[in-house]
VMD Tcl script that draws the C-alpha trace (Angstrom):
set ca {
  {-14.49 4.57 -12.83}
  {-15.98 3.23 -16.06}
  {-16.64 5.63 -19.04}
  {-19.24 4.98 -21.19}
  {-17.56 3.03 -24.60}
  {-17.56 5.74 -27.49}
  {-15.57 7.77 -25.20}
  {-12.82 5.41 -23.51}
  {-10.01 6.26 -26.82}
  {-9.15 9.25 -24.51}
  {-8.37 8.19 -21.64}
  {-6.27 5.03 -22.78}
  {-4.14 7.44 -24.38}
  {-4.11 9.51 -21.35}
  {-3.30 6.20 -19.60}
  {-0.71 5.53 -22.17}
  {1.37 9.17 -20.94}
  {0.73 7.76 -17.27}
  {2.62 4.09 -17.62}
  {5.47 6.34 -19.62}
  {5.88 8.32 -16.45}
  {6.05 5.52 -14.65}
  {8.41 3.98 -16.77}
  {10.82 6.87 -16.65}
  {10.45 6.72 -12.38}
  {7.32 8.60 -11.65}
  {5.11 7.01 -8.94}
  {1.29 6.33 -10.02}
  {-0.21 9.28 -7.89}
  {1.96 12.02 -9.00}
  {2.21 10.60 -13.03}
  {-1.70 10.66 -12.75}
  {-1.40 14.57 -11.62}
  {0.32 15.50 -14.06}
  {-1.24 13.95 -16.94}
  {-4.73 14.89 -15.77}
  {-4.61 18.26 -15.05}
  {-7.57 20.27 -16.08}
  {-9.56 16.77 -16.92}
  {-12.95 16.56 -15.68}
  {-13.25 14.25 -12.61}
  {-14.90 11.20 -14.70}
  {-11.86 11.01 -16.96}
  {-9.17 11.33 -13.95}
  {-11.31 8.61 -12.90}
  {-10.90 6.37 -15.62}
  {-7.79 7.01 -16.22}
  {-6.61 5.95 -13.09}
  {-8.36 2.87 -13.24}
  {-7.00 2.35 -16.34}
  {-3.38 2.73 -15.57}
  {-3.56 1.02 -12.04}
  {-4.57 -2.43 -14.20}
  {-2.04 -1.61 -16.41}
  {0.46 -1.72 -14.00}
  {-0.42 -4.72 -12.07}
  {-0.43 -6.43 -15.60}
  {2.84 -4.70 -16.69}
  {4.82 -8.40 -16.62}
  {1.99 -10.01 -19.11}
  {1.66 -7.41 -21.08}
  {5.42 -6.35 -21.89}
  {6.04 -10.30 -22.97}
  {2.85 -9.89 -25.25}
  {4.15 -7.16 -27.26}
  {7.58 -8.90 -27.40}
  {6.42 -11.96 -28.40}
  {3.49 -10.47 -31.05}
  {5.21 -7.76 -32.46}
  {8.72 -8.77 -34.50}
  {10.39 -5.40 -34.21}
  {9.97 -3.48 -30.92}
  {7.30 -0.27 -31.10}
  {7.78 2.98 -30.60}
  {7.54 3.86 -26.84}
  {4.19 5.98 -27.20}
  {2.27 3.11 -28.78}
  {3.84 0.09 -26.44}
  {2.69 1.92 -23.80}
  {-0.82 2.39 -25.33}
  {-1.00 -1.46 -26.02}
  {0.13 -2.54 -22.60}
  {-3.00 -0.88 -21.00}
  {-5.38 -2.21 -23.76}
  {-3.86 -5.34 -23.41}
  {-4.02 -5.48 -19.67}
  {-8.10 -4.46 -20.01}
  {-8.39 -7.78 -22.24}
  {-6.34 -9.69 -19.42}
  {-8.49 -8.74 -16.32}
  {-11.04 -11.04 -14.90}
  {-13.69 -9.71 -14.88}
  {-12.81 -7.44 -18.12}
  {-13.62 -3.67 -17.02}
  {-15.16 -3.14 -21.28}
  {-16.09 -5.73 -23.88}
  {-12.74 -6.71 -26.06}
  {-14.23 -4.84 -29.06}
  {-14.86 -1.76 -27.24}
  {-11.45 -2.15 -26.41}
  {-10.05 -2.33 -29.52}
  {-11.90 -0.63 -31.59}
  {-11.35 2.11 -28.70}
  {-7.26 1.72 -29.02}
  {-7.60 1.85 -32.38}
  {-9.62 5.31 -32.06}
  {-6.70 6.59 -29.61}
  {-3.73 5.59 -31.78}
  {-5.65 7.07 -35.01}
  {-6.20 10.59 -33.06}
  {-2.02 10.72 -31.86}
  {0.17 12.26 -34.93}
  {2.93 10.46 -33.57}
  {0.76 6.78 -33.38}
  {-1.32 7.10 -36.45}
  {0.84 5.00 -38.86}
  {0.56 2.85 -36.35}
  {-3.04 2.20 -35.89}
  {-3.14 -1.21 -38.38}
  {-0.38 -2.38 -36.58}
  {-2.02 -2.10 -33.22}
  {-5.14 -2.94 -34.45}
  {-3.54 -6.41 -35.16}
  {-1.69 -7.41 -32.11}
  {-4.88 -6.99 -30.37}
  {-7.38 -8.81 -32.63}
  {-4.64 -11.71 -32.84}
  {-4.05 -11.24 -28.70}
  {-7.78 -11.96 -28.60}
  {-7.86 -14.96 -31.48}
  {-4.60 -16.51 -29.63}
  {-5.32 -15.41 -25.99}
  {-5.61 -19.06 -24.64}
  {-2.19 -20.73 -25.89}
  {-0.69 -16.96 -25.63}
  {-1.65 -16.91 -21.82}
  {-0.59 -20.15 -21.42}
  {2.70 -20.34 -22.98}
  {3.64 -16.78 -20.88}
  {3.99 -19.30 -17.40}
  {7.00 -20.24 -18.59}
  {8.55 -16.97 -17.96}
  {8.40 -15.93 -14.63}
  {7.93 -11.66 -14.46}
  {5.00 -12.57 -17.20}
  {3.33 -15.03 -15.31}
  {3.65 -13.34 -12.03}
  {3.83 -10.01 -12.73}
  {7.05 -9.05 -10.49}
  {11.08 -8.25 -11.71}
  {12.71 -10.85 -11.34}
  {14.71 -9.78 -8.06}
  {11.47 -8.87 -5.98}
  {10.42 -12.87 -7.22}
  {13.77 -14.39 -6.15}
  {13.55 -12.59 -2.61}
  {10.26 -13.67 -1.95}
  {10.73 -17.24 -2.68}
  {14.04 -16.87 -0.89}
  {12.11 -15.79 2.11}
  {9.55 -17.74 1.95}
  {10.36 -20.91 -0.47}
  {7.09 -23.05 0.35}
  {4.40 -20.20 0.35}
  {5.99 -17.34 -2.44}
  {3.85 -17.93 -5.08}
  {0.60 -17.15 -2.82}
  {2.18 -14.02 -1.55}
  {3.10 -13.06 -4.97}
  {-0.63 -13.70 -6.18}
  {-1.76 -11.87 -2.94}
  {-0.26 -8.49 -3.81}
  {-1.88 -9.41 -7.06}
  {-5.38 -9.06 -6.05}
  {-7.14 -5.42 -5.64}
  {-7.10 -4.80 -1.66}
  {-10.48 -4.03 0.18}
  {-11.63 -0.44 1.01}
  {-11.56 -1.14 5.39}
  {-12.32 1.71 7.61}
  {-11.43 2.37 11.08}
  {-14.41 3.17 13.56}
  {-14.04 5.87 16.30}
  {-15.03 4.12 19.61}
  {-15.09 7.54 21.11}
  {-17.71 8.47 18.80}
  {-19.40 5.22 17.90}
  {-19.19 1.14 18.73}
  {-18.30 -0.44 15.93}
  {-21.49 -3.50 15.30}
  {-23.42 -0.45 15.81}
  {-21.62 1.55 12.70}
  {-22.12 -1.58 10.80}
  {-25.72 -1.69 11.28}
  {-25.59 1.87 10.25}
  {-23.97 1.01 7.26}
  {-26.46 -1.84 6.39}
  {-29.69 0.94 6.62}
  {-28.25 3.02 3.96}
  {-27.67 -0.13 1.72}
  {-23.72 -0.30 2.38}
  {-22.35 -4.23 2.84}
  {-19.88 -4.38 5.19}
  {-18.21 -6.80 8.13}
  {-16.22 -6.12 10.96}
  {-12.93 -7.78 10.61}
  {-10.56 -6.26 14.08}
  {-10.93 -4.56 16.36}
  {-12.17 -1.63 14.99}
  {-11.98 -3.15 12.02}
  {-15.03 -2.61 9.15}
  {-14.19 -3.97 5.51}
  {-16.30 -2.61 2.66}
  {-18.05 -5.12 0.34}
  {-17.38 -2.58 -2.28}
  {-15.07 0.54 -2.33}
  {-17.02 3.85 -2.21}
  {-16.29 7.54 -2.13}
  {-15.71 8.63 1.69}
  {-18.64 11.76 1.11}
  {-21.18 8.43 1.08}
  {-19.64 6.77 4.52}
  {-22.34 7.77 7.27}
  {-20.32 10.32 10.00}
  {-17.11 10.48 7.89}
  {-17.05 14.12 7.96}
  {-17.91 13.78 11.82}
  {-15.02 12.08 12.27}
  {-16.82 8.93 13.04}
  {-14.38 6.74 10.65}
  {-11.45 6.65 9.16}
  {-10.00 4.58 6.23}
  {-7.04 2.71 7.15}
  {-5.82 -0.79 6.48}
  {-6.57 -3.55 9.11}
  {-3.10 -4.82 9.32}
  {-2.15 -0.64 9.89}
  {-5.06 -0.63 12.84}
  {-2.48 -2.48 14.93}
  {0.26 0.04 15.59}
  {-1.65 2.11 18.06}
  {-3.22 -0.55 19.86}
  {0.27 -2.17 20.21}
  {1.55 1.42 21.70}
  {-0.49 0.30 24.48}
  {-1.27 4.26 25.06}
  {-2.30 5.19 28.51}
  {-3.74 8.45 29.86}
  {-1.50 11.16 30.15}
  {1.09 9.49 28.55}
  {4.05 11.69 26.20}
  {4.24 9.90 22.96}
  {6.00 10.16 19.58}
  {4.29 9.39 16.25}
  {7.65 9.41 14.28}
  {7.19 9.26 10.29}
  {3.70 10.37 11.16}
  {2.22 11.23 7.65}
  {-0.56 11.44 6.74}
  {-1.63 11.54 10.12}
  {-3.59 8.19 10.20}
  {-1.78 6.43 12.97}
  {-1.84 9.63 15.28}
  {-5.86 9.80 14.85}
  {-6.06 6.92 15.83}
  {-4.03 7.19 19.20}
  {-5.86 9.96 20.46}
  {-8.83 7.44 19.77}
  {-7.22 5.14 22.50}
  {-6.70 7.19 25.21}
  {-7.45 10.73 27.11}
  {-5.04 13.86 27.76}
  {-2.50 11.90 25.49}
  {0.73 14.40 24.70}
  {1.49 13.34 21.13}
  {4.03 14.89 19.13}
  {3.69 13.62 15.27}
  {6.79 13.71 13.42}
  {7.19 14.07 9.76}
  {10.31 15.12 7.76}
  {8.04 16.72 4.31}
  {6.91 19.83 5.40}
  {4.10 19.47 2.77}
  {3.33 15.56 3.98}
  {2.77 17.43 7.81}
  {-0.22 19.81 6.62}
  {-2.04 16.11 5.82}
  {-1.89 15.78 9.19}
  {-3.33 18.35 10.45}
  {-6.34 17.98 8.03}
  {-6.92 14.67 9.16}
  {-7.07 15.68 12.68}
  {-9.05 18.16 12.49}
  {-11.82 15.80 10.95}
  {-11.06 14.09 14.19}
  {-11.82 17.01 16.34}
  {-8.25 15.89 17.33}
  {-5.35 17.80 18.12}
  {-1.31 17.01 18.43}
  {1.98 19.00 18.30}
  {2.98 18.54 14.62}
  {6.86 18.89 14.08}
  {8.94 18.78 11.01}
  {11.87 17.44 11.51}
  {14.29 14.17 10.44}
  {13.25 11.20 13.04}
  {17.50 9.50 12.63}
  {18.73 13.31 13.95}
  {16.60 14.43 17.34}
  {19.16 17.11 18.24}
  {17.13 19.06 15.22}
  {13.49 19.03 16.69}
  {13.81 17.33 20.08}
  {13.11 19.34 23.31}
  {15.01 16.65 25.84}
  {11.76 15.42 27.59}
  {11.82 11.51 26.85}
  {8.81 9.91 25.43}
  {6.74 7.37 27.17}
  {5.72 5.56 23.81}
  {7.23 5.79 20.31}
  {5.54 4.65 17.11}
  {8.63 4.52 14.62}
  {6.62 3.50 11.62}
  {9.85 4.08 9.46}
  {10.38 4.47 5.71}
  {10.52 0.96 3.98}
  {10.22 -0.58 0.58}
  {6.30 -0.76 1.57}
  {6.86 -4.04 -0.55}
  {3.45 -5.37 1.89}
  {1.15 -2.91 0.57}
  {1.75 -3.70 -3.51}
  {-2.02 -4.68 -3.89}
  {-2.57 -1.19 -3.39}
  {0.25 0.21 -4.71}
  {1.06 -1.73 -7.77}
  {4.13 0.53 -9.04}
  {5.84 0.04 -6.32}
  {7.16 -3.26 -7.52}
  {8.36 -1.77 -10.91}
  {10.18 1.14 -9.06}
  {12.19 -0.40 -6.64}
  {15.71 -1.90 -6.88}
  {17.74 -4.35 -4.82}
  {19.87 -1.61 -3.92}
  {17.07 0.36 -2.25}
  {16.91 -2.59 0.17}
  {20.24 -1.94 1.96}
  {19.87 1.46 1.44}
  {16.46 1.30 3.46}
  {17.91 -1.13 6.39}
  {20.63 1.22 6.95}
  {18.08 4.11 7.13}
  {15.51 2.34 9.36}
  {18.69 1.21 12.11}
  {19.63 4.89 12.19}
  {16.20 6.04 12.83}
  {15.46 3.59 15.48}
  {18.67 3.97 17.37}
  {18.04 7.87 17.58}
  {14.44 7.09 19.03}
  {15.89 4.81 21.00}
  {17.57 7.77 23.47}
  {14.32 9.64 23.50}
  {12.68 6.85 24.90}
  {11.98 6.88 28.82}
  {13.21 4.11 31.09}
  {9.83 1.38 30.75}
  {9.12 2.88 27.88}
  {7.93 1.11 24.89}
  {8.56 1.32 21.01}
  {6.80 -0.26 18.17}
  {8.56 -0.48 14.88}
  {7.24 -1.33 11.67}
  {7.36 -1.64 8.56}
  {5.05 -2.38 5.67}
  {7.35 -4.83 4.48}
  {7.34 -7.92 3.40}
  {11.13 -8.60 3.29}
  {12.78 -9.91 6.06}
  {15.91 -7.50 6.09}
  {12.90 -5.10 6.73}
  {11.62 -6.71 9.71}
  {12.58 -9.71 11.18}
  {16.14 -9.40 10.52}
  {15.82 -5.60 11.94}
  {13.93 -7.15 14.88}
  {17.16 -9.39 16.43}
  {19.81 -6.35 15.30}
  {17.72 -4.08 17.81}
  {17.36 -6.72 20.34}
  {20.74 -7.04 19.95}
  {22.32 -3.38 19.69}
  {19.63 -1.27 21.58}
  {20.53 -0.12 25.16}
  {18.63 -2.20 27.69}
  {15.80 -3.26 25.00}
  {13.93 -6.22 26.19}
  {11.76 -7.68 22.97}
  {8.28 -8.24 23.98}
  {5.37 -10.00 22.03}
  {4.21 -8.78 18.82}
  {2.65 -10.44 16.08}
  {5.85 -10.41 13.79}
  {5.58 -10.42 10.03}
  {1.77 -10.38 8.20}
  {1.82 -11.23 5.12}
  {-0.65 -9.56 2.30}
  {-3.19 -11.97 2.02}
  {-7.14 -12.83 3.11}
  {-7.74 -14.63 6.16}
  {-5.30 -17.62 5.25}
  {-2.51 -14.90 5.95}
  {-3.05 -15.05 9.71}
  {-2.46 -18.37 10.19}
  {0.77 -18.13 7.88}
  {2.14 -15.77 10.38}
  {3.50 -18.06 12.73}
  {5.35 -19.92 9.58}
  {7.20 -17.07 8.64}
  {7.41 -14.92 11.68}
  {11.07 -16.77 12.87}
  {10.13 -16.21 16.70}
  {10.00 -19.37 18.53}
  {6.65 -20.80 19.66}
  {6.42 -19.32 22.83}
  {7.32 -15.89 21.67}
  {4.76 -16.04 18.51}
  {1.60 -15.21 21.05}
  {0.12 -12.00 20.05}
  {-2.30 -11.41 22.91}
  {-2.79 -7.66 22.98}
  {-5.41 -7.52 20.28}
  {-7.15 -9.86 17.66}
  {-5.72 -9.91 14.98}
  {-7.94 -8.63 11.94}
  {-9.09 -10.88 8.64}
  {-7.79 -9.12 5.86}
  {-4.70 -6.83 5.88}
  {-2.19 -5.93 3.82}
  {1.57 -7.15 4.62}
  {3.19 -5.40 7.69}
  {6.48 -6.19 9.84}
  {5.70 -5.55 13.47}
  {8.53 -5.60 16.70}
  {7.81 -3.97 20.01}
  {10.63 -2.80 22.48}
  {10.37 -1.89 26.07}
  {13.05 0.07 27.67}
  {14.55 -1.93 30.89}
  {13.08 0.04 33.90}
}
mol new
graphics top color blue
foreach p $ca { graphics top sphere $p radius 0.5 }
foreach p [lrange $ca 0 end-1] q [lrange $ca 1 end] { graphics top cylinder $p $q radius 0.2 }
display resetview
């Protein structure tokens, strides 16, 4: 959300307090919460937008400042130059470069802590914008500022995937589409398009059930979203229901269920469904029943940890089990841009270990010809494909069936990447149980049946 020019100076320092937070360890969502409490909803609004660019420009911008300023800043006022600076950097630019400055300027002037500060910024920027060719240039030779990742998340991608890294890393880059999910019990989905299209809303279908936004829009505009006619939820995320293959009547487990988006959808795919959704935050669960209950849907919520089913588990084995388990959601970093600053390497084993645990629980609840779908929104393979042959491998009569295997974040190029980087052999890579959509964000999926 844009603010009109003369009054930007407070929310870049409000942005400013935001990128510390993050900085110290604080996710976006809940550093944004706390710094805008009691600001009106215009400000929040900018702010976020504000901080969200700084952050996917956080590579660029630190280099900048090291490279422009002889003696590092003080922490209050690097911060407050990385998210002007990252305004200047973005094509298109959200505010003219003078607004911007002069607006920084404004902010660092109004801070007792910043003001003997204020010709200093002042400078870096004006000589940012005098030098911003040869500056932007010369940055490509150092890889975090030209790509925007630590170094670590860069050397594991190109490990993975050494003759296509550079167009994931770009992919994650780029600000993800607004797609919605269209309740077929409720509505077909070309005819919710053309409902879109009367009330001046641009949109395609791209899956299934698939509808991507031209633009991103609050849900109180989307025709039927109270109703329950819609839902937003990633393309690439639309697939782990319809590869549950639900069928009437059926007992199913939504493990990891928050915020409730994958179980909505399930009881979109089939009647009299028994689904138990599965959440270990006892705060995370109430989203779930809000979201169902826009749905006109209803499941047996549980709180519970999905690695230790003596806790919550009742001893009636599941026909179908969604284990959508925690990751390093490294595949959805166009939408979550701090993820890639607060991750470590170590978090990597520390997920694997998690995610085998959790799945080899399941695993016992699972019925004889039963089915489970893992995933992950991953786009390391110790997260998915690597996962994928230990299960095969360790997991009690589990016979591997087809699945599309790793998606990588991108536009519609992405799809036909997948069976590059997938590692199933050719006649394994079919994914016939659903199209796969056009635009998604980067998702590990493996599918397990249970021998009879």
């Amino acid at each position: 959300m844009r603010l009109p020019p003369d009054s930007l100076a407070h929310a870049l320092s409000l942005a400013a307090v935001v990128l510390g937070k993050l900085r110290q360890g604080t996710a976006l969502p809940q550093a944004i919460d706390a710094t805008c409490q009691g600001q009106p909803g215009p400000v929040r609004g900018a702010v976020q937008d504000l901080a969200y660019r700084a952050t996917r420009w956080l590579g660029s911008t630190d280099w900048l400042i090291r490279t422009l300023i002889p003696r590092p800043p003080a922490e209050g006022a690097a911060n407050l130059l990385c998210v002007a600076l990252a305004q200047l950097l973005d094509d298109p630019p959200p505010y003219a470069p003078f607004t911007v400055v002069d607006q920084t300027v404004r902010a660092a002037s109004a801070d007792p802590k910043l003001a003997h500060g204020k010709g200093m910024v002042n400078g870096v920027l004006r000589r940012f914008l005098r030098e911003q060719g040869e500056l932007v240039a010369a940055m490509q030779a150092d890889a975090v500022a030209a790509t925007n990742y630590p170094k670590w998340w860069i050397d594991a991608v190109r490990s993975a995937y050494p003759d296509m890294w550079q167009g994931i890393l770009a992919a994650g880059n780029r600000r993800p589409p607004m797609v919605l999910r269209v309740n077929p019990r409720r509505v077909a989905v070309d005819a919710y398009v053309a409902r879109l299209a009367e009330v001046g809303i641009d949109a395609e279908r791209i899956g299934a059930q698939a509808v991507r936004l031209a633009r991103a829009i609050p849900v109180a505009e989307l025709p039927g979203f109270a109703d329950g006619d819609v839902s937003v939820q990633d393309a690439g995320a639309q697939l782990a229901a319809t590869l549950l293959d639900v069928a009437p009547g059926q007992r199913v487990l939504d493990a990891c269920a928050a915020p409730g988006g994958k179980t909505g959808h399930l009881l979109e795919l089939a009647d009299n469904l028994d689904v138990t959704a599965l959440e270990s935050d006892a705060t995370r669960a109430v989203r779930i029943n809000e979201n169902l209950a826009r749905l006109r849907q209803t499941a047996t919520i549980c709180v519970g940890d999905a690695a230790k089913p003596d806790t919550w588990w009742d001893g009636r084995p599941f026909d179908r089990i969604l284990a959508d388990v925690p990751c390093s959601a490294a595949g959805i970093v166009r939408r979550h841009p701090d993820i890639r600053w607060l991750r470590r390497p170590a978090d990597l084993k520390a997920l694997a270990a998690l995610q085998r645990d959790i799945v080899r629980a399941l695993w016992a609840c699972l019925a004889p010809g039963g089915k489970l779908v893992y995933v992950t929104c991953s786009i390391f393979p110790t997260e998915g494909e690597d996962q994928a042959r230990w299960f095969e491998s360790h997991l009690q009569d589990a016979i591997r069936l087809h699945a599309p295997g790793q998606l990588l974040p991108a536009s519609p190029a992405s799809v036909s990447a997948t069976a590059q980087v997938s590692g199933f052999a050719p006649g394994r890579i079919a994914f016939d149980t659903a199209p796969l959509p056009l635009d998604h964000d980067g998702f590990f999926y493996a599918v397990f049946q249970k021998r009879p």
